[in-house]
N, C-alpha and C positions, 0 to 999 in steps of 0.2 A: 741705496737709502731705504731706510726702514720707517714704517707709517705704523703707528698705532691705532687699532681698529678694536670695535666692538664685532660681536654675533651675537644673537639671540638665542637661548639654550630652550631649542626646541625638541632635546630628546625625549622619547618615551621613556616612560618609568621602565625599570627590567622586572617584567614579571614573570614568575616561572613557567614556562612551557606547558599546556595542556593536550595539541592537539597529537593525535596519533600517528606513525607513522610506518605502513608494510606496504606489502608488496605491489597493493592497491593502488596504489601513489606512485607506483612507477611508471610513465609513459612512454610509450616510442611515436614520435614523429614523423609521418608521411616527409619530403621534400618540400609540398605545398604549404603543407603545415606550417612547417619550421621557417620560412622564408616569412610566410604573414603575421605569424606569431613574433619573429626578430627579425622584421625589416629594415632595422637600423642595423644590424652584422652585414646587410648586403650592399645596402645603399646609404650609408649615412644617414642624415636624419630627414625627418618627412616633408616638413612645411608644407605651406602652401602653394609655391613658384613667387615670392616674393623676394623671393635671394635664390644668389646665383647657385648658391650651392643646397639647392634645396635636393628633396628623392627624384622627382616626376625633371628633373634634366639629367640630374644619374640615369635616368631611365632610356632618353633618347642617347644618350652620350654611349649605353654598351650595346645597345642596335647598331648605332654609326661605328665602331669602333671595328665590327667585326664587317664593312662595308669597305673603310679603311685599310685592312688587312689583306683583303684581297686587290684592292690597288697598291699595296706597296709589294705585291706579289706580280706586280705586272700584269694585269687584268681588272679593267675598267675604267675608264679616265672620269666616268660622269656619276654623281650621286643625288639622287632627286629626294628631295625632303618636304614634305606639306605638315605645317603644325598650325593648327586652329588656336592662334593667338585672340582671337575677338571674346568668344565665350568662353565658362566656365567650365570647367571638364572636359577641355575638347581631345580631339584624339591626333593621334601621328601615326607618319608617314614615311618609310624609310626605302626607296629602292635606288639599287647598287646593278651595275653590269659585269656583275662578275662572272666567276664561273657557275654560282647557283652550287644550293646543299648539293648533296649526293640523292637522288628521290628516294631510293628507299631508307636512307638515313632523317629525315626532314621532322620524323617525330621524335626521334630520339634525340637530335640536335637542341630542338624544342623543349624538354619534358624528362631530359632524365639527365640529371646530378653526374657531374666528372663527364661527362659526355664531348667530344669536341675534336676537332681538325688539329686542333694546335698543339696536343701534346707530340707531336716528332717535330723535331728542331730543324729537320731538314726541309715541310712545308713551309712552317710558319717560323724561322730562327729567329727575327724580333719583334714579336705579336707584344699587342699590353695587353690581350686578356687570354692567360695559360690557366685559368683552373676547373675552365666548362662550366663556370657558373650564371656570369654575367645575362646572360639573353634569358638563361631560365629562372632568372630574379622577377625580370622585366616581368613575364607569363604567369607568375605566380601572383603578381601585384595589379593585373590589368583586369578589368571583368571583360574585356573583350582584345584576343591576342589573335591573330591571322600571317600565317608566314606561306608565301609562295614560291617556288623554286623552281625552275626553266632551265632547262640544260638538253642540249642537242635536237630541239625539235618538241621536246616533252614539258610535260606543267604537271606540279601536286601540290596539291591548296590542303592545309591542314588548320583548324578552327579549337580555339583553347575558350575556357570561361573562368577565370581566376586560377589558372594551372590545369585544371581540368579539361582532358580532349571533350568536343561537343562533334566535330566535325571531322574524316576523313577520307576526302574523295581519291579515287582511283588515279594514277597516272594518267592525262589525256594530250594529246596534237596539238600543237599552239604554234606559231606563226611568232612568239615574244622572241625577241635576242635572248642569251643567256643571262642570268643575274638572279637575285635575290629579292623580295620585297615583305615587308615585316609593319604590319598596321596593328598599332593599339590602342587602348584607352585606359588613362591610368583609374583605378579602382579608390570613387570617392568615397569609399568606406573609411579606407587608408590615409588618401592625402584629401582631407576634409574641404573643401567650398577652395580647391585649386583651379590654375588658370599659368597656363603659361604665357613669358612675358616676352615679346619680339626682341626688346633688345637683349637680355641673354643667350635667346636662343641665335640670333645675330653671332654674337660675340663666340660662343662656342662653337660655330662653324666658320668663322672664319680663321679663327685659330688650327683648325684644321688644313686648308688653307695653304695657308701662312706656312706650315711643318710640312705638307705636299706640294710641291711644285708640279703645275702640270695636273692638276687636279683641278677637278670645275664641281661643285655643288650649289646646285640649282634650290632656290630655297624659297618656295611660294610662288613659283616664276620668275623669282630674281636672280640672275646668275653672279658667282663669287668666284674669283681666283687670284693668285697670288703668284708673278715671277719673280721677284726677288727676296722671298721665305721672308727669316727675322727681321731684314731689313725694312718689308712692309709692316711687319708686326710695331718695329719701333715707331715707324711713322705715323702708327695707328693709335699708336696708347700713348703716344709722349703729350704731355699736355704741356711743355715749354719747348722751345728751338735747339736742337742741339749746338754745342759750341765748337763741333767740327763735321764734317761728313763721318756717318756710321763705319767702323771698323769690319767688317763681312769677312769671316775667314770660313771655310769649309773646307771637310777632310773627311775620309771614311769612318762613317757612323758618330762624326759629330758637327756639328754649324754654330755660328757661334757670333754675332752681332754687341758693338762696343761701343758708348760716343757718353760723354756730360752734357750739362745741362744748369743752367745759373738756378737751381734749384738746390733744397738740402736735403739728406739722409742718401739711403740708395736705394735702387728700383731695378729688380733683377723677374726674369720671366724666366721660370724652368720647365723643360718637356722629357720626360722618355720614350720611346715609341709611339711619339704622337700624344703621349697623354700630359694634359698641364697639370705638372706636381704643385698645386698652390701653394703648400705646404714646404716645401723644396727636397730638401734628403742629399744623400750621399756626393750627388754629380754638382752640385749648388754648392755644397762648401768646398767642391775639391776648386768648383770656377770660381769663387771667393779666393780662397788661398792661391792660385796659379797667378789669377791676375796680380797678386798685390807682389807677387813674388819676381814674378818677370818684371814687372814695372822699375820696381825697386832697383833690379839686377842690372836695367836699359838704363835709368839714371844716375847707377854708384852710389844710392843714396839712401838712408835709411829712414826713410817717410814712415809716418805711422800709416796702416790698413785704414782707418777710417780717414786719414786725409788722400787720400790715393781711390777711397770708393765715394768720397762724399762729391753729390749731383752726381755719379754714373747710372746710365741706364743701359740695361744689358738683357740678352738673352742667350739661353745657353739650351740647343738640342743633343740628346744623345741617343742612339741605339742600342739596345744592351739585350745580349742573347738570355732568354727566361729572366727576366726580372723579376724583383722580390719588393712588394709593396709594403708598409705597414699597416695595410687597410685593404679593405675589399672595394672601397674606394678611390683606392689609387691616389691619391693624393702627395705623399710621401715616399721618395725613393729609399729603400732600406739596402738594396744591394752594395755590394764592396768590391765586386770581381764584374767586371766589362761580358762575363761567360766563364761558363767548366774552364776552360780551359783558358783565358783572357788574364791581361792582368790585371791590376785593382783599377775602381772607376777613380782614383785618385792619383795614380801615374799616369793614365790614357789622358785622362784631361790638362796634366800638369806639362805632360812631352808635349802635348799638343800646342798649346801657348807658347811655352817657352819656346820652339821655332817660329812659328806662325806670327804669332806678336809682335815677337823682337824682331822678325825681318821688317814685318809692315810698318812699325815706328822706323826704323832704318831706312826706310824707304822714302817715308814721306815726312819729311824734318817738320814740314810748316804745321801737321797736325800731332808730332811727338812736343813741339815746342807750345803747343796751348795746352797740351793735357801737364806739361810741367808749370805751366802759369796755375792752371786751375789747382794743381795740388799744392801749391806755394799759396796760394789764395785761402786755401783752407786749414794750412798748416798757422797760419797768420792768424786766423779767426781766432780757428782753436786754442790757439794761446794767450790772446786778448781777453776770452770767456774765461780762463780756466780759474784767476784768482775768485773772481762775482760770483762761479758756479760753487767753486768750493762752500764758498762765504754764504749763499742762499740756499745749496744744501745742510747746511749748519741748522738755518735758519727754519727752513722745514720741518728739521727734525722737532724741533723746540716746540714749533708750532700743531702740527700735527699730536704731538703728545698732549698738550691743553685744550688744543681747542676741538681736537676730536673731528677733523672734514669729513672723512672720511671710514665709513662703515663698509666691512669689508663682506665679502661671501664665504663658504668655505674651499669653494673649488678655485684655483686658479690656470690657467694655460701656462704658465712659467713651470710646475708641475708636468713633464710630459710625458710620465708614467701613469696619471691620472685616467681618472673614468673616461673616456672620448668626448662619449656622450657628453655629460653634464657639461664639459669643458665648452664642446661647441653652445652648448645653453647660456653660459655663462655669459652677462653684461654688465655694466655699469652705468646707472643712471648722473646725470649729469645737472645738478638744480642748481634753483636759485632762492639762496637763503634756505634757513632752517623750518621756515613755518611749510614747503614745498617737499622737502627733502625726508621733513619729517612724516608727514601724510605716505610717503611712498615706503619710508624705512616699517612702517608698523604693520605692510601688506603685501612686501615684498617676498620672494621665494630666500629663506636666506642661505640656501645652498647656493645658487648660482646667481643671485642679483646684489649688486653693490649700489653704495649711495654714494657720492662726492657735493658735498656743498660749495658752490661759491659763498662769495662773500661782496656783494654789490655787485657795479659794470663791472666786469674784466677790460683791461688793456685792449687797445684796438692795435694791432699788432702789424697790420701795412705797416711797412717801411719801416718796420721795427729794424734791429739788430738782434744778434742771437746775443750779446752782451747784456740788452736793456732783457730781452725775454729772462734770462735766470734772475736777473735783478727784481723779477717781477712776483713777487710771495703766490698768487695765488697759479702762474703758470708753473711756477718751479717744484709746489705743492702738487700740482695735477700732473706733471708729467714724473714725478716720483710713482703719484696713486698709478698707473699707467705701468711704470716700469717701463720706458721709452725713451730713458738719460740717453742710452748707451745706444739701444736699437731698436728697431719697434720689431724684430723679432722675439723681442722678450715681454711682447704685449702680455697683460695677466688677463683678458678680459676679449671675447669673440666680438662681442659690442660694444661700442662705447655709443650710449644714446645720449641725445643731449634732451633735454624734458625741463622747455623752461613755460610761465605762463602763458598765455593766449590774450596776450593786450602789448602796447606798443612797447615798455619796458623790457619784455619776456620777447618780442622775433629781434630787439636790439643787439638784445645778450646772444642770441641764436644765431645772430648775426657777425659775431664777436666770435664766439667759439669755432663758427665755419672758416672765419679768416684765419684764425690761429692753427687749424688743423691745413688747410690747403696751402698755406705760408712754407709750415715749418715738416710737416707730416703729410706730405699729399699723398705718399704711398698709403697710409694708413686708409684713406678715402679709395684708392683706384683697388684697395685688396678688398672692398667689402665692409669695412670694420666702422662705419660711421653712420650713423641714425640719426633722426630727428622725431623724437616721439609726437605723434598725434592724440587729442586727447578732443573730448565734446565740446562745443561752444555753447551747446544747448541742454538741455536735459526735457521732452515734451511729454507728459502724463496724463492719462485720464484723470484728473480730480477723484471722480465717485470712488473707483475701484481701489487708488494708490493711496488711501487712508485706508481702507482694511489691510494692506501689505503687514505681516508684523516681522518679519526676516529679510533683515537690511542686507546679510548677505546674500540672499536672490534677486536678481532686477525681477519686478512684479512686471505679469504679461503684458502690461498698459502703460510700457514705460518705454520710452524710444531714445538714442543719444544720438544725438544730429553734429557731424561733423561740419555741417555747410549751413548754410543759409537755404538753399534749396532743400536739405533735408530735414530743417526745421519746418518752412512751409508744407511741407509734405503732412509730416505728424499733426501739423496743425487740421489740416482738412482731413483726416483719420479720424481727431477725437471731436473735431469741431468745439461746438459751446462748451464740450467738459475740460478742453486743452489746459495745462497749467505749463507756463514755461518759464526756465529759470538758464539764465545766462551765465555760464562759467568764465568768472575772467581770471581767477586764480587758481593752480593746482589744489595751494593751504587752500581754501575754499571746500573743495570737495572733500566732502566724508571718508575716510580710510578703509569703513564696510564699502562703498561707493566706488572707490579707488581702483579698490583690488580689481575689477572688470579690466580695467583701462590698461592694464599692468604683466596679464594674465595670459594663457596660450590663444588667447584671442588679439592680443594686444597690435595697436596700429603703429606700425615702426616706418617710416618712407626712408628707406636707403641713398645714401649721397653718392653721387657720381662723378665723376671729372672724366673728361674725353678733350681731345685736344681742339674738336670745333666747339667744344663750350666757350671757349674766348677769357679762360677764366680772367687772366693777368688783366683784362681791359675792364672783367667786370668789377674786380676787387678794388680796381684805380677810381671806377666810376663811385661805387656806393661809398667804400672807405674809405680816399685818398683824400687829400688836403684842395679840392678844389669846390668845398663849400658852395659858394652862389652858383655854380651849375646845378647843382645837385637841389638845391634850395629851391630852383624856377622849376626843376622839376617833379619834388613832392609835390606843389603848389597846380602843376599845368595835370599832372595825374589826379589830384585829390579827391576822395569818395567819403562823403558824409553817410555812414547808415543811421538808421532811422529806428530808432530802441524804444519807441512809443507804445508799443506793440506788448511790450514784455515784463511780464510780472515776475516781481523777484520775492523769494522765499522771504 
């Protein structure tokens, strides 16, 4: 489906070139250099540690990685981690009982580009990090890096300051077992007023884990492990009951976890060598394709792939000799060959299933005969939707062309030859009504930020049907803007924020959009891709000073935005008598010079989560379900009157 959209034509005039250009102008880059100058080539993009996938857990993730390596080499069962989650800037902590650098290698390891253990295939044959870059990212990005190295008796402590050696002491006698220990702090020049966040960093070790069996990582004192790998993984992340015991096959250099779930879309978790390809790549579509293929083969039946993956949750590990990433990030498997000499990772995974699968259906009728229920269940849906879907994508079209919902960016993620960068930048704001929508669209980035307007309440979508949802103009309209008919693979947009007003109308709709995404889209929510914009309830000013301000586009020094009530009180007894405060209860309210703060690389986004002890099914039942008079006694027995007596309004 195609949406009509605007841009804003913000190019520069072309003027003719003035400035000069010789020899002068040519520069060569140190390694240090080049690493802080394009720290997004190394580590993705910077944030702050308020998404998973910010820089500063890239950062712990290629310390751990190379700690990892030497246990899947058979050397060290334990890995200790301390990360100073409480404050801002804190630092980490990585030691490993391996066999420890080589000591006279320990700066080189550290400090010098292409450098590393991994390039012979015969130490490290399925390492995820072959290009010796990784760890000397970390030291170039860190204003304080310290790596230690213990091996037979010996110790050498070597001290880095943004890349730069400060410190290199002697070989000396230590009494330490052998292993590794690597302490830094990531560099707030870089990743601006960061702070890591426990439950990511959580998540990213136990995922480790989960892909180690017989690995123990000790993480602030708390110890992690995992005996039954993906199987715990699924137990971990499923936020509904599966509808048979998990599928568990294992085989050299792959593992592989299978079960549905009265859920929609599908929810696949991929790894290579330990690394989570979020992204997926080559070994993900070949588990896509194998499954729907053996299934099809075990039943005689020619199911379509989306009824045969729709509610599965799966995970898929592979080991692959020198992997080939699309990033330095590692995110995406680019590889096609299993190894030099292997065959493709598309026959390994495909021979793989087709024995392993088809025995274990064969084997176990009573859960081959509910995975044929649940795919006759979805073959059924899909065919009851498909007349309403046609008929409301019609309708979409039509509408979207007049009435214009949706202003579009110019980057999209459906693009994936695109710029990376701006791709990961890219959002989509999520309003309500045109007087909201429009305030954001006049101060928005229009490279990488889109607008979608609602049009009133949206549908309350519990217990909906996928039949009533396409029948529904303004879901069918938003999951077109989305690009999510088909899959939410082919999401256009890193974020989908939802940004409605800050009074009971606006958390209703916010309310409404959560149930519709956690219903029908919950993957979308467990990958990251779901926001809830925060915006000021207050706005608190010096009187005296905030009349001489004459540049609306600068907040003036004596201007505070209070996201709480406690941070209103605060700015209150800051300016005292000269306080002036103005209450935001509408987005349209605020100024578009004003705006732009709220919107901007500062902007407050609170990510949505789902984990399985959220309780989500009981909580969706409680607030949005048809049991009214409970729900009624309880506004009523919670109810908090504030008290606005206090607050002068513009």
């Amino acid at each position: 489906m195609e949406l009509n959209f605007d841009i804003e034509n913000t190019e520069p005039e072309n003027d003719a070139p003035s400035a000069s250009y010789t020899e002068d102008d040519i520069t060569t880059l140190d390694w240090r250099q080049h690493i802080r100058l394009r720290p997004g080539m190394y580590i993705g993009k910077l944030g702050d540690g308020t998404s998973a996938d910010d820089g500063i857990y890239v950062l712990l993730k290629e310390v751990l990685d190379n700690s990892i390596d030497e246990f899947m080499m058979g050397f060290g069962k334990k890995i200790e981690v301390r990360v100073d989650t409480v404050s801002a800037g804190g630092s980490v902590s990585v030691t490993d009982y391996g066999r420890g650098i080589p000591l006279g290698k320990v700066v080189d390891v550290a400090s010098k580009i292409n450098t590393g253990g991994k390039y012979d295939s015969k130490a490290f044959q399925k390492s995820v990090g072959l290009n010796g870059v990784g760890i000397k990212a970390v030291n170039a990005l860190s204003t304080s890096f310290t790596v230690e190295s213990c091996r037979d008796g010996q110790c050498k402590r070597v001290v880095f300051h943004r890349g730069e050696l400060v410190e290199d002491s002697s070989v000396e006698p230590t009494e330490r077992p052998n292993g590794t220990s690597v302490t830094f702090t990531p560099d707030s020049e870089i990743f601006r007023d960061f702070a890591y966040r426990e439950e990511y960093v959580v998540q990213l070790l136990k995922n480790y884990t989960f892909l180690n069996t017989g690995l123990s990582i000790v993480f602030n004192g708390k110890r992690m492990s995992s005996r039954n790998g993906l199987v715990d993984l699924l137990a971990e992340s499923m936020s509904a009951e599966p509808l048979y015991p998990v599928i568990h096959l294992k085989g050299d250099d792959i593992e592989v976890a299978i079960t549905h779930a009265n859920q929609y879309g599908e929810e696949f978790y991929s790894f290579v060598n330990g690394q989570h390809t979020t992204q997926g790549g080559t070994h993900l579509s070949a588990f896509k394709e194998a499954v729907t293929r053996t299934v099809k083969d075990f039943y005689n039946r020619s199911f379509e792939p989306s009824d045969i993956r729709n509610g599965m949750v799966a995970a898929v590990a592979i080991r692959v000799q020198e992997p080939v990433f699309e990033s330095q990030t590692k995110t995406r498997l680019g590889s096609r060959e299993m190894g030099p000499d292997g065959p493709t990772v598309a026959k390994f995974v495909g021979d793989f299933l087709k024995k392993e699968l088809d025995n274990y259906l064969h084997r176990d009728r009573d859960t081959a005969e509910i995975v044929l229920r649940k795919i006759q269940e979805s073959e059924r849906d899909r065919k009851a939707i498909a007349v309403v879907a046609k008929k409301s994508r019609e309708t979409a079209k039509k509408v979207s062309l007049y009435n214009r919902k949706l202003n579009d960016c110019r980057v999209h993620l459906s693009d994936s030859r695109g710029n990376e960068e701006k791709k990961l930048a890219s959002s989509i704001f999520i309003t309500e009504g045109d007087s909201a929508g429009g305030t954001i669209e006049k101060v928005r980035d229009v490279e990488t930020q889109a607008v979608f307007k609602l049009r009133g309440k949206p549908l309350n979508t519990y217990g909906a049907s996928k039949r009533e949802l396409y029948a529904n103009e303004e879901f069918s309209l938003l999951q077109a803007a989305l690009n999510i008919e088909e899959s939410i693979d082919n999401l256009r947009y890193n974020k989908v924020i939802i940004a409605t007003d800050a009074d009971v109308d606006g958390m209703h709709i916010r309310l409404l959009m959560l149930t519709f995404f956690l219903q029908y889209f919950p993957d979308l929510v467990k990958k990251g891709h779901v926001y809830v914009l925060q915006t000021p309830l207050f706005r608190v000013r010096n009187g005296r000073t905030a009349r001489n301000t004459r540049s609306a586009r600068q907040t003036p020094p004596d201007t505070v935005y209070c996201y709480s009530d406690t941070e209103r009180l605060e700015a209150i007894h800051r300016f005292g008598a000269d306080a002036e405060i103005t209450r935001f209860k509408g987005l349209g309210e605020i100024s578009p010079d004003e705006f732009r703060h709220f919107i901007g690389p500062d902007m407050r986004a609170d990510r949505v989560s789902l984990r399985k002890d959220d309780g989500m099914a009981e909580v969706l039942e409680f607030y949005m379900g048809k049991n009214t008079p409970e729900r009624q006694n309880f506004i009523i027995e919670n109810l908090v009157i504030e008290d606005d007596t206090d607050i002068d309004r513009d």
